[in-house]
N, C-alpha and C positions, 0 to 999 in steps of 0.2 A: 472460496467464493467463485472464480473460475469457474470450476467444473459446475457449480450448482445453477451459473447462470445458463452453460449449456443446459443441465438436467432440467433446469423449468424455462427452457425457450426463450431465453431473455438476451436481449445484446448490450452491447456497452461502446462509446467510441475509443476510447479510451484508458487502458491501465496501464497504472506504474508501482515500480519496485524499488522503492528506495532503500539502497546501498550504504550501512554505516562501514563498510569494510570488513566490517568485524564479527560475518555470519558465519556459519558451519559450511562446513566445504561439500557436502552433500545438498543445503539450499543453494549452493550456487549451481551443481552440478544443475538441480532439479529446473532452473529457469527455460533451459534448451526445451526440456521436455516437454512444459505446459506450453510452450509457443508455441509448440511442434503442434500438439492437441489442438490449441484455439486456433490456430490456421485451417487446420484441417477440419473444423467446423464454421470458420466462417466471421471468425474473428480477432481482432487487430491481438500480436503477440504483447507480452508483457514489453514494457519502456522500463528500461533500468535509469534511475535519477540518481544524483550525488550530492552531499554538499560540497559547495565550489565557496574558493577563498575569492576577494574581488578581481585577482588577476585571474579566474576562471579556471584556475586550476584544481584539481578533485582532494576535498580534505576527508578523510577519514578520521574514525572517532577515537583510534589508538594512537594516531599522528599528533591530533589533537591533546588530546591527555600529557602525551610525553610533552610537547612544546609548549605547554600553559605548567607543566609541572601539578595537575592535578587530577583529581578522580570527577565523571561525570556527575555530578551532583549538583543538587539543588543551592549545598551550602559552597558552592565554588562558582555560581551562577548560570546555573545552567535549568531550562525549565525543565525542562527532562530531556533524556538524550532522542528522546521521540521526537520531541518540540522540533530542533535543533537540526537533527540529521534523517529523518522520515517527514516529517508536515512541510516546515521549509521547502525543500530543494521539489516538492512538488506543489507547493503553491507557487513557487515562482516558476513550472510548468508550464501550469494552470492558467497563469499568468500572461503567458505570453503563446498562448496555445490560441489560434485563429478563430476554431468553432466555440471556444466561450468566447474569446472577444466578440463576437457576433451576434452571440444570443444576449450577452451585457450588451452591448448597445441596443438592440430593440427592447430590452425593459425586460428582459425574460430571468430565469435564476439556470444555474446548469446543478443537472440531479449528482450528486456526488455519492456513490458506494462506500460503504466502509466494511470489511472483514470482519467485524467484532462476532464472535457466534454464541448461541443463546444462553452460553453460562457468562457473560462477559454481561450482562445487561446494564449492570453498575457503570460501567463505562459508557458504554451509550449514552446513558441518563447525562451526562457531563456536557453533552452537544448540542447545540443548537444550532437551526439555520441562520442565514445571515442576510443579508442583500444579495448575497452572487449565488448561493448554495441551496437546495433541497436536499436534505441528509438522507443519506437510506440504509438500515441496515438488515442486506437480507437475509442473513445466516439466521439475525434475530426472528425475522422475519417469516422464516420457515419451519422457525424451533430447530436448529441446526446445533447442537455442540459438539465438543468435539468425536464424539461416539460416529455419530451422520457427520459429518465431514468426511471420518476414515472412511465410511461406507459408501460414501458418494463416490468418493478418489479410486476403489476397488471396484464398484460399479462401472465408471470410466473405460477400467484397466491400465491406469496407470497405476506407476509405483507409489509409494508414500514420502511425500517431501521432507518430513521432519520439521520441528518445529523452527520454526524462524526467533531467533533469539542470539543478542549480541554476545559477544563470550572476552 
């Protein structure tokens, strides 16, 4: 999503990478990189976010499993580990991020991006705006799957991140 907001001239104030702890050690490598890129066009680097326990300390989703003794799961109360450890820890960002507080008090919505790319459509369809939010989803947007992703990313000249998926 990145690169293609470079590739079609678009800016954003705003991205984040929310952290279940539990990515591949090549996405983590890969964050340096893409920051390196969007600075060097013009744009704020990736925010790394986390779930925090209320003492503020960072929980992780393999921390979490062991100390609850169970598996991410819906039948162990969990909405998804997306809900949980991606949406969370960046709505309460979002939440407390100065340029939405500002556009919510004048009556205004903040556009919010989503990565989903154009084989994922089924997903999308699950979202709706809200009072704070205008959804977007450009990848959809562009007819992006994952085929043009890869080719946007080599286009760039950067390397290829690898998929993001908790392990």
């Amino acid at each position: 999503l990145a690169v293609g907001m470079v590739e079609h001239g678009e800016s954003y104030d705003l991205a984040m990478f929310a952290d279940t702890g539990g990515e591949r050690p090549e996405l983590y490598a890969y964050q340096s990189i893409l920051s390196d890129y969007l600075k060097l066009h013009g744009l704020p680097p990736v925010m790394t976010v986390w779930k925090k326990r209320a003492n503020q300390t960072r929980l992780m989703l393999e921390q979490d499993c062991m100390e609850q003794k169970n598996l991410p799961s819906v039948a162990y109360g969990y909405k998804t580990c997306s809900q949980k450890y991606k949406i969370q820890p960046q709505e309460k960002v979002l939440n407390n991020w100065q340029p939405a507080i500002e556009e919510w008090k004048a009556g205004r919505k903040v556009v919010k991006l989503i990565g989903y790319d154009a084989g994922e459509k089924h997903r999308a369809a699950r979202y709706a705006g809200d009072d704070k939010y205008d959804l977007r989803f450009p990848l959809i947007e562009w007819e992006w799957g994952r085929e043009e992703c890869i080719a946007a990313i080599k286009r760039a000249g950067l390397p290829q991140p690898g998929k993001s998926a908790c392990f």
